[in-house]
Backbone atoms as SQL, in Angstrom:
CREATE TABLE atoms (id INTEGER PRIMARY KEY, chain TEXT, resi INTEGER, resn TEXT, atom TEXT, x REAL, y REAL, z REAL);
INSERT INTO atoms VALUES
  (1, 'A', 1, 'UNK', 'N', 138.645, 103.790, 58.768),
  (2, 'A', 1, 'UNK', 'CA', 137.486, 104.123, 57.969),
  (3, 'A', 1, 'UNK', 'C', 137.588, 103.443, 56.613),
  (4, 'A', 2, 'UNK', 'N', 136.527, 103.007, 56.085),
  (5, 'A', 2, 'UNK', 'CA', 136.362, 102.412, 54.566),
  (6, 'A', 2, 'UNK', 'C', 135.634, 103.232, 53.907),
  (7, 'A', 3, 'UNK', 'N', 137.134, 103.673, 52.710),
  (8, 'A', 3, 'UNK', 'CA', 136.566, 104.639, 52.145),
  (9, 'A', 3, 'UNK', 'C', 136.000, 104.081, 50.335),
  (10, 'A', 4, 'UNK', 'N', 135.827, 102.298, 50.434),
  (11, 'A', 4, 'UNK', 'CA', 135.824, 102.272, 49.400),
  (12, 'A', 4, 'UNK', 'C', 134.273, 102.935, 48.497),
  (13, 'A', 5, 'UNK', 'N', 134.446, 102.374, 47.494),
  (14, 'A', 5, 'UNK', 'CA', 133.021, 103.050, 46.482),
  (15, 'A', 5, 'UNK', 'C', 131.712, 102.744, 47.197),
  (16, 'A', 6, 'UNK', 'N', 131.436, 101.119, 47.380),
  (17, 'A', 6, 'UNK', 'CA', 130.625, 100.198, 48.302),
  (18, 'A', 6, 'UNK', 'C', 129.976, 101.088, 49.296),
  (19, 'A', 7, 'UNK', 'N', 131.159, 101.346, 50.445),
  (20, 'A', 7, 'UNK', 'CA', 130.413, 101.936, 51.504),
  (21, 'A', 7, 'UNK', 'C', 130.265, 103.519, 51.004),
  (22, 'A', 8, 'UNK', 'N', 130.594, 104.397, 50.362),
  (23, 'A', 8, 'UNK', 'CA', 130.306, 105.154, 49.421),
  (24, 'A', 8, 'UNK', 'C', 128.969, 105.395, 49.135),
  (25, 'A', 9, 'UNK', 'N', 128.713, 104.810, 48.305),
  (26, 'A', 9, 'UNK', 'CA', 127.463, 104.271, 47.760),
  (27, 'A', 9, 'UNK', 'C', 126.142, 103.928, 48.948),
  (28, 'A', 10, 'UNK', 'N', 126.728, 103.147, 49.962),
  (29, 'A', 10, 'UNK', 'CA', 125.657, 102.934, 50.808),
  (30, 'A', 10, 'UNK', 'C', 125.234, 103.917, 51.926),
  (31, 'A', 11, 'UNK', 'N', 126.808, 104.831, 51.899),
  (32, 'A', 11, 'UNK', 'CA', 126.267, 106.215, 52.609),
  (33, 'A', 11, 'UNK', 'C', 124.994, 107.206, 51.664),
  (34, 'A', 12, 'UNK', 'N', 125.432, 107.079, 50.565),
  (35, 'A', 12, 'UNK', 'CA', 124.695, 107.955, 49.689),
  (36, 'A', 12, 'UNK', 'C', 123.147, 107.440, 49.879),
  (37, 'A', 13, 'UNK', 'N', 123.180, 106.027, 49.977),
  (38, 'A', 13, 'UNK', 'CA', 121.781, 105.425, 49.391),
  (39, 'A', 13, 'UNK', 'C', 121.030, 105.630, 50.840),
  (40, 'A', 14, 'UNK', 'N', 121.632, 105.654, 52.015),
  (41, 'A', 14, 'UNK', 'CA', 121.047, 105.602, 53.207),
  (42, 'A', 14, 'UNK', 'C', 120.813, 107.086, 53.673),
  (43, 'A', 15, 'UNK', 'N', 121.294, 108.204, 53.487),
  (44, 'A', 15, 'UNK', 'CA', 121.305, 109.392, 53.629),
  (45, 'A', 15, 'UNK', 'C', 119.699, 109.856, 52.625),
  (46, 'A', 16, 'UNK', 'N', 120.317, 109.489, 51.369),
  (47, 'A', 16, 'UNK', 'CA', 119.194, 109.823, 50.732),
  (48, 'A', 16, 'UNK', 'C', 117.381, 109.228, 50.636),
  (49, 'A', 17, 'UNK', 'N', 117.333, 108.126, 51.373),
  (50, 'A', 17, 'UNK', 'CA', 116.493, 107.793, 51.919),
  (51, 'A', 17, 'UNK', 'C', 115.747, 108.411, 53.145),
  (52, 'A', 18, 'UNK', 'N', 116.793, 109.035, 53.679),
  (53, 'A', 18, 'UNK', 'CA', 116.386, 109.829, 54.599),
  (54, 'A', 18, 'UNK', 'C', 115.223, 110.468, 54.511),
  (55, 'A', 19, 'UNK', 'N', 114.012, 111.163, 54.628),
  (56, 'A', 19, 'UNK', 'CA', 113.339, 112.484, 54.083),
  (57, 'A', 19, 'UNK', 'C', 114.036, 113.977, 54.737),
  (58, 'A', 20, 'UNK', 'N', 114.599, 113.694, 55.921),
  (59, 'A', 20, 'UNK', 'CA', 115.176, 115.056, 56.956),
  (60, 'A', 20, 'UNK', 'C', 116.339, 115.548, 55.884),
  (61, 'A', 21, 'UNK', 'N', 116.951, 114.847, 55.307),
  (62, 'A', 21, 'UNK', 'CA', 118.087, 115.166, 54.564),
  (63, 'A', 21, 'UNK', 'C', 117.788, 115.014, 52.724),
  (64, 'A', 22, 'UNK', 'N', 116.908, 114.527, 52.592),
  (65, 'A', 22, 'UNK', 'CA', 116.803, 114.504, 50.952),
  (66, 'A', 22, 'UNK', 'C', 117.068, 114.958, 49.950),
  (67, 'A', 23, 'UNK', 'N', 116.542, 116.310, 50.416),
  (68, 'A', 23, 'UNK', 'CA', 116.764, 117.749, 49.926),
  (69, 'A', 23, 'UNK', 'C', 117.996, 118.154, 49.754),
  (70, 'A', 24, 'UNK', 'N', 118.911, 118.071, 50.612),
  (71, 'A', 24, 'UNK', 'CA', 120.043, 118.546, 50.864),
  (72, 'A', 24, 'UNK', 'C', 120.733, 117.439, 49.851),
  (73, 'A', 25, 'UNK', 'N', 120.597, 116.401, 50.231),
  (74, 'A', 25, 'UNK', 'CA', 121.777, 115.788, 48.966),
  (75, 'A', 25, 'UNK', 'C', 121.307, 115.775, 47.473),
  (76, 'A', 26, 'UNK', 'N', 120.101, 115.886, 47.328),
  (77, 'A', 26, 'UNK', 'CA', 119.873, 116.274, 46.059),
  (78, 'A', 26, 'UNK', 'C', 120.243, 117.804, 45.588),
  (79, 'A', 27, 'UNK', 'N', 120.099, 118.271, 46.318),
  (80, 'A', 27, 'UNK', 'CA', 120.982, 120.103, 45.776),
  (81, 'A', 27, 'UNK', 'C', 122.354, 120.028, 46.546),
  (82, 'A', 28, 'UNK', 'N', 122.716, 119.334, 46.496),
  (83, 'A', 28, 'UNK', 'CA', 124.163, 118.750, 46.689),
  (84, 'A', 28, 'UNK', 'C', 124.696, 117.911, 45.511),
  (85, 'A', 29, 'UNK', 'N', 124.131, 117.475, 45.375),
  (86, 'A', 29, 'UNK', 'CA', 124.380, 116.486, 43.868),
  (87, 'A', 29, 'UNK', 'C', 124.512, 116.977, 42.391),
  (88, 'A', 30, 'UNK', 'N', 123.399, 118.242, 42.736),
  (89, 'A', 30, 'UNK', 'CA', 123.458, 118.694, 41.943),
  (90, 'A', 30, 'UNK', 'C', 124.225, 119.877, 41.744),
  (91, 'A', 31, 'UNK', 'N', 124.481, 120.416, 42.728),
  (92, 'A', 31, 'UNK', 'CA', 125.592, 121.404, 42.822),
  (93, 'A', 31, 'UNK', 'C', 126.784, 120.763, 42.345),
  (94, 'A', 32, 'UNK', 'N', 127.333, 119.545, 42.581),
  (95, 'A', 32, 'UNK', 'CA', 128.479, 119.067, 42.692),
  (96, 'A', 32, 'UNK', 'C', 128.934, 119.054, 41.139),
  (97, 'A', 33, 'UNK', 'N', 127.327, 118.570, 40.289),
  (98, 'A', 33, 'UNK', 'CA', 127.692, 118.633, 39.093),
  (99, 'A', 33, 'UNK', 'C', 127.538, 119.642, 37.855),
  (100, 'A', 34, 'UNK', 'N', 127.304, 120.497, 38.873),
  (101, 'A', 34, 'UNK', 'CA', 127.245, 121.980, 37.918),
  (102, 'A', 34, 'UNK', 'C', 128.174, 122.782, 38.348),
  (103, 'A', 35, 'UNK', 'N', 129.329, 122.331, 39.310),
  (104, 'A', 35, 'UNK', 'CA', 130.693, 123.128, 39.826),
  (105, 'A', 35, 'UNK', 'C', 131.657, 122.743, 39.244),
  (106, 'A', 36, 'UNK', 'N', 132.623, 123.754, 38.749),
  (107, 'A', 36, 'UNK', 'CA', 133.896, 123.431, 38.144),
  (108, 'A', 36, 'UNK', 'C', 134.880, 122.646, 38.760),
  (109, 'A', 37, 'UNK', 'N', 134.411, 122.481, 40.125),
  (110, 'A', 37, 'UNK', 'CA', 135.560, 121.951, 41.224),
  (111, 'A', 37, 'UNK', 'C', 134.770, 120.414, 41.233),
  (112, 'A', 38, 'UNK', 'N', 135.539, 119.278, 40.466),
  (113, 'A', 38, 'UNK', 'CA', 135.327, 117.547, 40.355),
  (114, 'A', 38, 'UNK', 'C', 136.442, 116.943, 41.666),
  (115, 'A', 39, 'UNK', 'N', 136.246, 115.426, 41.799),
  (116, 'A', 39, 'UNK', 'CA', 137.228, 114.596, 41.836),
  (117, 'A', 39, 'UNK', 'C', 137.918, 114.457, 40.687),
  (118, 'A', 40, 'UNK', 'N', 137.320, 114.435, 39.602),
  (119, 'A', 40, 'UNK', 'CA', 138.075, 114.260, 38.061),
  (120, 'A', 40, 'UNK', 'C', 137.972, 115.279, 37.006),
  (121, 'A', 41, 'UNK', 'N', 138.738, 115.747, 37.108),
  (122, 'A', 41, 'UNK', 'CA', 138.357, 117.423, 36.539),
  (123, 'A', 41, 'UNK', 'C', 137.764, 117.070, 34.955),
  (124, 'A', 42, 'UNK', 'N', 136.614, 117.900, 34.626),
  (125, 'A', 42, 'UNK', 'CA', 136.018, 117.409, 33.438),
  (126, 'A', 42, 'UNK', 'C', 136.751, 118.106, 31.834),
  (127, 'A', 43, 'UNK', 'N', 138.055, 118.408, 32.082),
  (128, 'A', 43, 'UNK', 'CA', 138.835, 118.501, 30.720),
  (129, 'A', 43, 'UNK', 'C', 139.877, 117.536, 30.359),
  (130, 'A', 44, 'UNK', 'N', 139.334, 116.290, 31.498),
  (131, 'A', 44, 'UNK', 'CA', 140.593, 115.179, 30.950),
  (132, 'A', 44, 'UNK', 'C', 139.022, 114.800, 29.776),
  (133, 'A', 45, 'UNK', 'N', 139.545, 114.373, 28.276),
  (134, 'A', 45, 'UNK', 'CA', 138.407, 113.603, 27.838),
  (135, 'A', 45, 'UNK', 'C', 137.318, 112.689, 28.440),
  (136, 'A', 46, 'UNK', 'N', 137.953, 111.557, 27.919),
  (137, 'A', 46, 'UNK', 'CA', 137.199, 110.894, 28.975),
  (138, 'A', 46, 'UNK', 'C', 136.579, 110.161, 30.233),
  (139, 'A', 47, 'UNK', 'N', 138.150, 110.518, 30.756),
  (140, 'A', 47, 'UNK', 'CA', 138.005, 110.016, 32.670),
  (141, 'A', 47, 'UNK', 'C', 137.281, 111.203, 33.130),
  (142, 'A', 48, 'UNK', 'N', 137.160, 112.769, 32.772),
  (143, 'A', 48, 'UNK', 'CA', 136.483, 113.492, 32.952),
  (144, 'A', 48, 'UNK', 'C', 134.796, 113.457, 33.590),
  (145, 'A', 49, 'UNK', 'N', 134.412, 113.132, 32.700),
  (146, 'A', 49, 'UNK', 'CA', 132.834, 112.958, 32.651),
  (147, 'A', 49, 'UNK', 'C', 132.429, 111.521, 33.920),
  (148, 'A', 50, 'UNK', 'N', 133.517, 110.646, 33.928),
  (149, 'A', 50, 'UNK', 'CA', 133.104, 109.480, 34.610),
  (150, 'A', 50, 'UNK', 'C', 132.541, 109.753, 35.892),
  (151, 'A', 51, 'UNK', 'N', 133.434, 110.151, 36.615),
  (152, 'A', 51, 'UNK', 'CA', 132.743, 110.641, 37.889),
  (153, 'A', 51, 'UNK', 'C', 131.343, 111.591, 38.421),
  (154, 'A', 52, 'UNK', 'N', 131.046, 111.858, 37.036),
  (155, 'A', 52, 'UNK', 'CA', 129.487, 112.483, 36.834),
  (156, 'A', 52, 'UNK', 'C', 128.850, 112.149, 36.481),
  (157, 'A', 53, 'UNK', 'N', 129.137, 110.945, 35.269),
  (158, 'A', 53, 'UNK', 'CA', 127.848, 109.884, 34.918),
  (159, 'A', 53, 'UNK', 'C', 127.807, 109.109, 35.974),
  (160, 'A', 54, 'UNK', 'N', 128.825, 108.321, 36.803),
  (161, 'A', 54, 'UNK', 'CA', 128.871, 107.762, 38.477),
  (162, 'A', 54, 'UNK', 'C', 128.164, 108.523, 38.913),
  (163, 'A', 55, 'UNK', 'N', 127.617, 109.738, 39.510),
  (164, 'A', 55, 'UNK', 'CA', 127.148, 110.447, 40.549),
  (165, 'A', 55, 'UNK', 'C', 125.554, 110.400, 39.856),
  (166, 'A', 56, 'UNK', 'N', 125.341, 110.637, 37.672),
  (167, 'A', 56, 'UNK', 'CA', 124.266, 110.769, 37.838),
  (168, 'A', 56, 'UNK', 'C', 123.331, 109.833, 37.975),
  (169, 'A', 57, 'UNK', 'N', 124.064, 109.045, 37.587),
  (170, 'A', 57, 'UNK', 'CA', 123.465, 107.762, 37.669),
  (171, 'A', 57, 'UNK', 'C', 123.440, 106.731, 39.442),
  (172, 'A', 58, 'UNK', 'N', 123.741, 107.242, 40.422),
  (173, 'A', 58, 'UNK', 'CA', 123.139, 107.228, 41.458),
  (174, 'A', 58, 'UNK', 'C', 122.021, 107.973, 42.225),
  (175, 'A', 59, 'UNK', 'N', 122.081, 109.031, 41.519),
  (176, 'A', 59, 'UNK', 'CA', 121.272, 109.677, 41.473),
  (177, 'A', 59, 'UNK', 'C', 119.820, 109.339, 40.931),
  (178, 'A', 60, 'UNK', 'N', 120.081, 109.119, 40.017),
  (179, 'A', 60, 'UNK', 'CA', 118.413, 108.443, 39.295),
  (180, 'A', 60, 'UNK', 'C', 117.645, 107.508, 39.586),
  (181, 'A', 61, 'UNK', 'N', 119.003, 106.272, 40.004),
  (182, 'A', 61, 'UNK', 'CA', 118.776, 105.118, 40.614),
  (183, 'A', 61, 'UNK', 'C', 118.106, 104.808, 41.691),
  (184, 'A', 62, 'UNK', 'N', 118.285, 106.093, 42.559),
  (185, 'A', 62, 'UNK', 'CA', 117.908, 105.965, 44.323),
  (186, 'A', 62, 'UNK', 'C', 116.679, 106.718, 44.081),
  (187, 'A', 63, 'UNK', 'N', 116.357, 107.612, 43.110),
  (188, 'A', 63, 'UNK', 'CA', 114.942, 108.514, 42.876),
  (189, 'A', 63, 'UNK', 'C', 114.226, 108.068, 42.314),
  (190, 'A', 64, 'UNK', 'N', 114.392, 106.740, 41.237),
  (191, 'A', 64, 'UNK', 'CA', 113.666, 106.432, 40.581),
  (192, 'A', 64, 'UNK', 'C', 113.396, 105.081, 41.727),
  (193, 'A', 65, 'UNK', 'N', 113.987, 104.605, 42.561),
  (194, 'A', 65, 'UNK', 'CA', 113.277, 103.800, 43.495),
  (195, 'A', 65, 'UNK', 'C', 112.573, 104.138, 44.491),
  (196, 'A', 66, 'UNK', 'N', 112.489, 105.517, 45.051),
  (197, 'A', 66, 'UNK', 'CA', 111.913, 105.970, 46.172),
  (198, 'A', 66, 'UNK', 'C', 110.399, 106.241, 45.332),
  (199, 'A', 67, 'UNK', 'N', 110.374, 106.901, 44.142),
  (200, 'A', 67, 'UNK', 'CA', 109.103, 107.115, 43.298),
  (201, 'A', 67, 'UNK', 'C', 108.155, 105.751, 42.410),
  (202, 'A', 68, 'UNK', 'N', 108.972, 104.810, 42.899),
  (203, 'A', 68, 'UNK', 'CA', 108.391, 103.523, 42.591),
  (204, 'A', 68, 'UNK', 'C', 108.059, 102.894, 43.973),
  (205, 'A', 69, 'UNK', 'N', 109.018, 103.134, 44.696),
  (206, 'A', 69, 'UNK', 'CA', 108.371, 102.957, 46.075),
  (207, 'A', 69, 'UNK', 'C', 106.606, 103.385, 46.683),
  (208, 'A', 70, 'UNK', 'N', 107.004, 104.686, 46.699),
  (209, 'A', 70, 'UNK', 'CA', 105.722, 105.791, 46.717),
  (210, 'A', 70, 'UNK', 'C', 104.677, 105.133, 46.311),
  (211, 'A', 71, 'UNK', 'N', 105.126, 105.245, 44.555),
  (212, 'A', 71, 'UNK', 'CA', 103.443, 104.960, 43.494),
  (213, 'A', 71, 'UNK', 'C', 102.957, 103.234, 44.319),
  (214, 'A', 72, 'UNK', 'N', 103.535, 102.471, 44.715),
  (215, 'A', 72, 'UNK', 'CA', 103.508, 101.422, 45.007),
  (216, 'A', 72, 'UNK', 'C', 102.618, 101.162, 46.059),
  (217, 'A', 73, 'UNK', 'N', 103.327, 101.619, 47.174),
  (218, 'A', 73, 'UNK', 'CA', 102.269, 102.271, 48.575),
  (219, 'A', 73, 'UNK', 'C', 101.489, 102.992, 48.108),
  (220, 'A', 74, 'UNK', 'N', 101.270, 103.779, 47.583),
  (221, 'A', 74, 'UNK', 'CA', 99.935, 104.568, 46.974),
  (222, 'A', 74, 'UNK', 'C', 98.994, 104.351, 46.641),
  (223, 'A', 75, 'UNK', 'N', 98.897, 102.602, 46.138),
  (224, 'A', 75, 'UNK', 'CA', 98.053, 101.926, 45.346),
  (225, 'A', 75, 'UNK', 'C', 96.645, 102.107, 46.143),
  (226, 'A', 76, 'UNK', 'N', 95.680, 102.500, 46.342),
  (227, 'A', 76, 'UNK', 'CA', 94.660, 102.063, 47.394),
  (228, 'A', 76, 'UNK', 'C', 93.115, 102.226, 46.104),
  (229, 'A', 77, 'UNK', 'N', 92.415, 101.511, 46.590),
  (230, 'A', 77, 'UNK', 'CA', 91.285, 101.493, 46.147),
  (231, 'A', 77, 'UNK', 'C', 90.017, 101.654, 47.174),
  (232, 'A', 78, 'UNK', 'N', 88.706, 102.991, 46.050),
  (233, 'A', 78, 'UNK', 'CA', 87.540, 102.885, 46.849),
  (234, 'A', 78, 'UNK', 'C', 86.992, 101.624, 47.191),
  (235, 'A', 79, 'UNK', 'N', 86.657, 101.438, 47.879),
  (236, 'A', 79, 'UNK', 'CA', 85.273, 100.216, 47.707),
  (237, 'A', 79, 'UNK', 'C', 84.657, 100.735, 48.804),
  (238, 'A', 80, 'UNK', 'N', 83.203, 100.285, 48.161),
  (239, 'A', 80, 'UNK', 'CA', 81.690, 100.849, 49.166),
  (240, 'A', 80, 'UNK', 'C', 81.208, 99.322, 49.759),
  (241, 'A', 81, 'UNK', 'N', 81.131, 99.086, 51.043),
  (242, 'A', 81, 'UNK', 'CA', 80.664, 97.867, 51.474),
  (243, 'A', 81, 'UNK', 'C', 79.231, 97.956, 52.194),
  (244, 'A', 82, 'UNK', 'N', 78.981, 97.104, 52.361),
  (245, 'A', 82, 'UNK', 'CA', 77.439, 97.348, 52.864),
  (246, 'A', 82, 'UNK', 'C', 77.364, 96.747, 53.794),
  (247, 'A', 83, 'UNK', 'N', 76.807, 97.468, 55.003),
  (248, 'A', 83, 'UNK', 'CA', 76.279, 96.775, 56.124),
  (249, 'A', 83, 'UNK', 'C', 75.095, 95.847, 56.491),
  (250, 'A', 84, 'UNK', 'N', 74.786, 95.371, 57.673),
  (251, 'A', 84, 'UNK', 'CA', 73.721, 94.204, 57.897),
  (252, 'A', 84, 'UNK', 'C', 72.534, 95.326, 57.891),
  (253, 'A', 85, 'UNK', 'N', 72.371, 96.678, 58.115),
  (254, 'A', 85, 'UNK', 'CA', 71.501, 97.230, 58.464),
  (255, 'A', 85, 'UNK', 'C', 71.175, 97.898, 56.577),
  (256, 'A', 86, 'UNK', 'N', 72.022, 97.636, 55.639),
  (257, 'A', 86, 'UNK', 'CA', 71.321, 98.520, 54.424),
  (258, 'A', 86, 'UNK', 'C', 72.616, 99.495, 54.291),
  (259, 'A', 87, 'UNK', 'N', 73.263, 100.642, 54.876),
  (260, 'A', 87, 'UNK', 'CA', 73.795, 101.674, 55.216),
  (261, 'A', 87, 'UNK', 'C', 75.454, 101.270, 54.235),
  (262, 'A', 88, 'UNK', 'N', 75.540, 102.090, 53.626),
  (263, 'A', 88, 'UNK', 'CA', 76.503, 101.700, 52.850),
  (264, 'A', 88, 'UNK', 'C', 78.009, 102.757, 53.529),
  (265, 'A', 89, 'UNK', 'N', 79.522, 101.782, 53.870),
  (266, 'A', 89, 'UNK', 'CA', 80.417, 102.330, 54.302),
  (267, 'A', 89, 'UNK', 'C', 82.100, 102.099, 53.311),
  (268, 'A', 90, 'UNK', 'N', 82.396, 103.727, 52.934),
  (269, 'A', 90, 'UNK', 'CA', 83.614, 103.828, 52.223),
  (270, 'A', 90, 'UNK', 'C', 84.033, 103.204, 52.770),
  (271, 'A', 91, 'UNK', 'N', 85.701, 102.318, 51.994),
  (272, 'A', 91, 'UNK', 'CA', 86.404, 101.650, 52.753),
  (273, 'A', 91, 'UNK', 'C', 87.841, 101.944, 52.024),
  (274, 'A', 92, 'UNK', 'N', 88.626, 102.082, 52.268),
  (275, 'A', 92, 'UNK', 'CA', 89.945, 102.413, 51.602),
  (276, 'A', 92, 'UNK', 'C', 90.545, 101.387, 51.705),
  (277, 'A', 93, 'UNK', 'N', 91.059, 100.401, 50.608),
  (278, 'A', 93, 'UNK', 'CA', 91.761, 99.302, 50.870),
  (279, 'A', 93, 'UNK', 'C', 93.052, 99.419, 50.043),
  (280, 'A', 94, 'UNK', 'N', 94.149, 98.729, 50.736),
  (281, 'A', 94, 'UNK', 'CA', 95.673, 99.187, 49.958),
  (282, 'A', 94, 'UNK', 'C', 95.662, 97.759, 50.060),
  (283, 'A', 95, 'UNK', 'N', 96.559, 97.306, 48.588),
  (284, 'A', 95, 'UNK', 'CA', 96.742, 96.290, 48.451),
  (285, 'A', 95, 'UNK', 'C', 98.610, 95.734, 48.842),
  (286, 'A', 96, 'UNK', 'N', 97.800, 94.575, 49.418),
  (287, 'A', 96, 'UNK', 'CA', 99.473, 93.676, 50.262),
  (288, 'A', 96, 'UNK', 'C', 100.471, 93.333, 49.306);
């Protein structure tokens, strides 16, 4: 097994992409960092905190791309087109 950061990271990023599981690693994540129990216990100064700015900052990273994702696909516009007969038809168009 490769346990480095890399595949780490790409478990996290692929899990959390998920929608069946989303939830769960986000109140996982966040549990992790509101529990006294670390990989790096947070009363060394400053190796402390590292492993939680690491976690929050994957965290933001993968949410703030799924919500840029979203708004992105989201984009769609009305337009009213008109037929040969007069009769005017909504059209929802998303842009490529």
């Amino acid at each position: 097994m490769n346990f480095s950061a890399e595949a780490i990271y790409g478990w996290y990023r692929s899990v959390i992409r998920n929608p069946k599981y989303r939830w769960w690693i986000i109140l996982g994540t966040v549990a992790y960092l509101l529990s006294p129990i670390d990989l790096l216990p947070d009363v060394i100064p400053v190796i402390g905190q590292i492993d939680d700015a690491v976690i929050v900052t994957a965290l933001v990273a993968e949410m703030s791309q799924l919500l840029f994702a979203r708004a992105k696909s989201g984009k769609s516009s009305q337009t009213t087109a008109q037929t040969s007969d007069g009769k005017s038809v909504d059209v929802n168009a998303v842009e490529v």
